[in-house]
N, C-alpha and C positions, 0 to 999 in steps of 0.2 A: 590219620583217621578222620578229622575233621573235615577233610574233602572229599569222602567219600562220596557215594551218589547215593545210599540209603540217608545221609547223617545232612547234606543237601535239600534231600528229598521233605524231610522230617521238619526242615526249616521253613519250606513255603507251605509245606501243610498249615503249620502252627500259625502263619502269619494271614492263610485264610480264612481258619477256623475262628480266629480272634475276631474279626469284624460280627458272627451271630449274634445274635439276643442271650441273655443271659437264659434266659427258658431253654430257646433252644439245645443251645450246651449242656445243660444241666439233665434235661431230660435222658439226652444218650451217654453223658453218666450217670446215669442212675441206672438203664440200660446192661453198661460194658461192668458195672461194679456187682449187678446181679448175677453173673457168671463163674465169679470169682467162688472159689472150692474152698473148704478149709484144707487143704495143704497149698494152699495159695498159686493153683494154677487156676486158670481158664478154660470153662467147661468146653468141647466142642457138640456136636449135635450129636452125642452118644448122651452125652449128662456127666462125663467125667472129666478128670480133668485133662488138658492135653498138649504140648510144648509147641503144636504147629498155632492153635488157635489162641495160646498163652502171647504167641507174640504178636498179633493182631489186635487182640486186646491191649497189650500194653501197649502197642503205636497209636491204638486208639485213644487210648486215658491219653496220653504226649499230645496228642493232636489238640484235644481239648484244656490240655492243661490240670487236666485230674491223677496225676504220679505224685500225691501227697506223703507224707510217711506215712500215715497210718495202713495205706495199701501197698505200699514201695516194699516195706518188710515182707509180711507174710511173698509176699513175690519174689522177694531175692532168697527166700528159704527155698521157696518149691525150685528155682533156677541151680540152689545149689547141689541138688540131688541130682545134678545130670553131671557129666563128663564129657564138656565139648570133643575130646581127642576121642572119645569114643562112637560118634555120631554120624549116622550119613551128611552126606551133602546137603542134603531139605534142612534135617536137624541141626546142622552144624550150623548155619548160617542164622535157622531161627534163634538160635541159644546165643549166637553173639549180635546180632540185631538186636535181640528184648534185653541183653547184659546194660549195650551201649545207650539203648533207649533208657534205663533205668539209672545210668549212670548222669546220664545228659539232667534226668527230673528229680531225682533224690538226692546225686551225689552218691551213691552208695556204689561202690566199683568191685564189681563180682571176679575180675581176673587174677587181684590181687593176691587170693589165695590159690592158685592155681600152679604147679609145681613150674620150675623153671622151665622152656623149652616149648611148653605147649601149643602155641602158634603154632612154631615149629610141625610140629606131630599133625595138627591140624591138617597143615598146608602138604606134608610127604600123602595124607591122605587123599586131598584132592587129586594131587600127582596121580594116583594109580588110579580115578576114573579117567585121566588123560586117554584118547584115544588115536590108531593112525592118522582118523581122517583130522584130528588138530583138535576137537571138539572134546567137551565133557562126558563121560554119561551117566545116567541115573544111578548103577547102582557097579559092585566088582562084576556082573554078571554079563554086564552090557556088551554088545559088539561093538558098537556105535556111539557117535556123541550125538547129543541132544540137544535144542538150542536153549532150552528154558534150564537146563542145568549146568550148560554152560554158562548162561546169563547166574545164578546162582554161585556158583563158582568164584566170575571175576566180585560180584558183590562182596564173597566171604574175604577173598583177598585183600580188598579195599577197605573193611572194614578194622583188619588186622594190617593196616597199615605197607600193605603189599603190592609190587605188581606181580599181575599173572605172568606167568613165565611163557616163551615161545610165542609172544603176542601176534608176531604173521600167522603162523599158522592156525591159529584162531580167528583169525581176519578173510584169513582163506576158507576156511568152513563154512564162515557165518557166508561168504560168497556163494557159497556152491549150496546153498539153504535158500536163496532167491529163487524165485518164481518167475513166467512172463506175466504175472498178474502183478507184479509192484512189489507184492509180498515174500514174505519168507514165512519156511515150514519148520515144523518142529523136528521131522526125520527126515532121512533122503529121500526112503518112498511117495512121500505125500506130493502130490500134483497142485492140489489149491493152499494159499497160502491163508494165514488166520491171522488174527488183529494181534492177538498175545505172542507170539511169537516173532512178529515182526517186532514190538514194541520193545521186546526183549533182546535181538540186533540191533536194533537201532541205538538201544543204550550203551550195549558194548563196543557197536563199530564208534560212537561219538567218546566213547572212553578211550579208547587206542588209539584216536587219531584217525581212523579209518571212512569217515561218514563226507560222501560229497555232494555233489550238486547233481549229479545223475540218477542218485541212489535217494536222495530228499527229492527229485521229482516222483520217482514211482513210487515212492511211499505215499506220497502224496494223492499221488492219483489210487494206489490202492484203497486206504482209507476215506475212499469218495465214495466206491463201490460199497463199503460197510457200512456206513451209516445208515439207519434206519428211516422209516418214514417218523418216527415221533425226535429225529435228529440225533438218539443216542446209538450208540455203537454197537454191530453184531459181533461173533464172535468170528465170523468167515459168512462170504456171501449165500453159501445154502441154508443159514441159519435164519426163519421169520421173525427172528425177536431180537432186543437190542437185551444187554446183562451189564452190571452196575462193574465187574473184572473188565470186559470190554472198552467198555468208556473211561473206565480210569486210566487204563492201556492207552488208549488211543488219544486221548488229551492228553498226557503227558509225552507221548511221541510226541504229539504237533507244538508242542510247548519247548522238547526239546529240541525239535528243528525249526522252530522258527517260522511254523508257516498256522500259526493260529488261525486265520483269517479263511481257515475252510472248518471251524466251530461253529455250531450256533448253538451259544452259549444259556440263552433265556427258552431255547425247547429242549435241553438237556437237565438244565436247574424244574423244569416244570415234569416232565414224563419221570425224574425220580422222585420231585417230591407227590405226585400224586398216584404214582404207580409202586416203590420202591420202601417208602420211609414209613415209619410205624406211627403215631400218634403218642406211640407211649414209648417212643425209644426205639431203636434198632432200623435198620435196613435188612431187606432179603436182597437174595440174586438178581434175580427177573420176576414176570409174572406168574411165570410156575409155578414159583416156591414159595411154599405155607408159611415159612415162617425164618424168623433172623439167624443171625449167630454172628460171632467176632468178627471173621473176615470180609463178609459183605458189608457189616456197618463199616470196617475200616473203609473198603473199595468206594461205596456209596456216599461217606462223611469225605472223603478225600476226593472225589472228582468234584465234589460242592466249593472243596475248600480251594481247587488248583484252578477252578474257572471264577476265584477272586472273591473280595469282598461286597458282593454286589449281590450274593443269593438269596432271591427273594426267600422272605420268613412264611413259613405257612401257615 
């Protein structure tokens, strides 16, 4: 479980979020702790509370260092009202994500009371969104697999200490989800590729083994295309505006192949702190949206924190 790519992930967060001002930090807990419900989940943009945006939050508080006891509780009560074996794929992965995030900051280890076998159960569940073409899909209903529930998937697996099962043919999906644009798509139909979904191949081809020098050029060259004029990341070429999910995508792609050096790192750290970040805590999406919530502060704290300790304070 420690080698996971979420538990990975969580490591270079924390060691770029450490370098802020204590202001800074503080402010966006104070932020992600205003959220918190009293059945101790994390509001989403409805006002209630809710287990996608619950684990957001908690990655957030981890980022920062804010998974104290006195929040850790109430948070491991609202996690235990759920039943991982009972959950979709989105859910299932959020519920052991914020378990292990919680584990990792409190100590407090939420699997412990969970009846023998339950991975187990978990994992026969993913099985039957398996699909022909080798791929995940979103829900029993699906024809198809999907790449981002794919990507979801081998994460859950990894995190319960697993490999994915039939890993070629997983390998083969993710191929036949390439584009001639560099990129990859979320379903077969789609003709132009998106930054999140290639970013989401690329994790899993570099997880199996599958990632080469062919496939790191057109990425590469895809992600030339996406970048915006203020240097942060669109979500696909027909989109005019760059989103804080995008550049988190897309820097952690180029982080994890190794070809940094198409960042530019000090007009990404500037277009979200002066376009993105709140004064008084929180990030939004992009320029559209009025206002925060858990996931965008996570996306928008976390591309600050993966492009180093060097991000200018505002």
């Amino acid at each position: 479980m420690n080698d996971s790519f979420l538990v990975r992930l969580a490591t270079r967060l924390n060691a770029g979020a450490a370098a802020w001002s204590e202001e800074r930090r503080a402010r966006h807990l104070r932020y992600l702790r205003s959220l918190l419900r009293a059945d101790g989940g994390f509001a989403g943009r409805e006002g209630d509370s809710d287990l996608y945006y619950t684990s957001f939050a908690v990655r957030g508080l981890a980022m920062l260092g804010g998974l104290s006891g006195d929040i850790a509780e109430p948070i491991a009560g609202y996690l235990r009202t759920f039943q991982p074996t009972e959950l979709g794929v989105i859910d299932a992965m959020n519920w052991v994500a914020t378990a292990v995030a919680l584990q990792v900051g409190s100590g407090i280890d939420l699997t412990a009371a969970l009846p023998a076998g339950w991975d187990d159960t978990v994992c026969d569940r993913l099985e039957a969104l398996r699909r022909d073409d080798g791929g995940y899909a979103k829900a029993p209903e699906g024809a198809a697999g999907s790449t981002y529930h794919s990507f979801l998937a081998v994460l859950t697996y990894e995190l319960l200490g697993r490999s994915v099962p039939r890993p070629n043919r997983l390998v083969q999906f993710l191929f036949d989800r390439q584009r001639d644009d560099g990129g990859f798509v979320e379903i077969g139909p789609m003709r132009h590729s998106g930054t999140n979904p290639t970013a989401a191949a690329c994790v899993i081809l570099n997880r199996l083994g599958a990632m080469d020098d062919e496939i790191r050029s057109d990425i590469r060259a895809f992600l030339g295309d996406v970048r915006s004029a203020e240097g942060a990341y669109q979500a696909n070429r027909r989109v005019p505006f760059f989103d804080s999910l995008s550049t988190f995508t897309a820097v952690l792609t180029c982080q994890e192949l190794g070809i940094e050096e198409i960042l530019r790192p000090e007009a990404i750290r500037g277009a979200f702190e002066s376009q993105l970040e709140f004064p008084t805590g929180g990030m939004r999406a992009a320029m559209w949206d009025e206002s925060t919530d858990a996931e965008y502060t996570f996306y928008g704290l976390g591309t600050l924190a993966l492009l180093g300790a060097t991000a200018v304070e505002p």
